[in-house]
N, C-alpha and C positions, 0 to 999 in steps of 0.2 A: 464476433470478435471476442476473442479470449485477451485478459489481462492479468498481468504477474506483476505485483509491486513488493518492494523489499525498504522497509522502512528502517532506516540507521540509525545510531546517535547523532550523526552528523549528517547524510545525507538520505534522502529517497530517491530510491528508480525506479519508474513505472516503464512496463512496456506491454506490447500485445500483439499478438497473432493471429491470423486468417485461417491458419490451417491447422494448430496446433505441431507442427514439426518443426518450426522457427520461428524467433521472435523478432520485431522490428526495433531498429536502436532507441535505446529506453532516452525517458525524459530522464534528468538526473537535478535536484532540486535540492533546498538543505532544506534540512526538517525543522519544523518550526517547534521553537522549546513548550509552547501554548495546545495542549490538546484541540482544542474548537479549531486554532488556526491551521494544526495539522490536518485535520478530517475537512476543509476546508482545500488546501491544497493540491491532497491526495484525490479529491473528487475534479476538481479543474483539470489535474494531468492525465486522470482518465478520461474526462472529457477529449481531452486535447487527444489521444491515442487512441481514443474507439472513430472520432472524427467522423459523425454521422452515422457511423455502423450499430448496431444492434447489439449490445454487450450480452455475451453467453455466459459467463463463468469469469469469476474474480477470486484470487488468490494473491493473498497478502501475508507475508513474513515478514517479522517485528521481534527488535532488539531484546535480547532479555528472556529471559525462561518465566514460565506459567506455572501460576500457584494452583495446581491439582484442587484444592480446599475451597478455593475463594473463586476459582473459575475466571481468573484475571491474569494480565501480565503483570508480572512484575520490574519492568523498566520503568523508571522512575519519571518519564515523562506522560507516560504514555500507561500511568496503571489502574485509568479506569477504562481499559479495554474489556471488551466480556469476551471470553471465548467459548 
């Protein structure tokens, strides 16, 4: 199971595939303004979409441009991400 989530100001969509050619219709959730509660969420909806399977490969895009320097996001919810 491959998964693709896209984490919003407003909302996340997680979704994932079997085969990589198509994806199945995504979870779509609001993001939680709480970093913990976010990385909390995001891990249940992958749960919820790998749904027993084996997870291969996880790819995540998130709000906001990345500070080169600091090797972080800069979205203001969400900027102690490491990248």
């Amino acid at each position: 199971m491959n998964i693709v989530a896209d984490i919003g100001g407003t909302n996340m969509r997680v979704a994932g595939s079997s085969d990589t050619t198509r994806f199945d219709e995504p979870i779509i959730l609001g993001t939680p303004k709480e970093y913990d509660q976010g990385v909390v969420a995001l891990a249940e909806a992958m749960k919820n979409v790998a749904a027993s399977r084996m997870i291969e490969s996880v790819v995540i895009g998130i709000r906001g441009s990345v500070s080169r320097e600091k090797g972080r996001s800069n979205a203001p919810t969400y900027h102690s991400i490491c990248v």
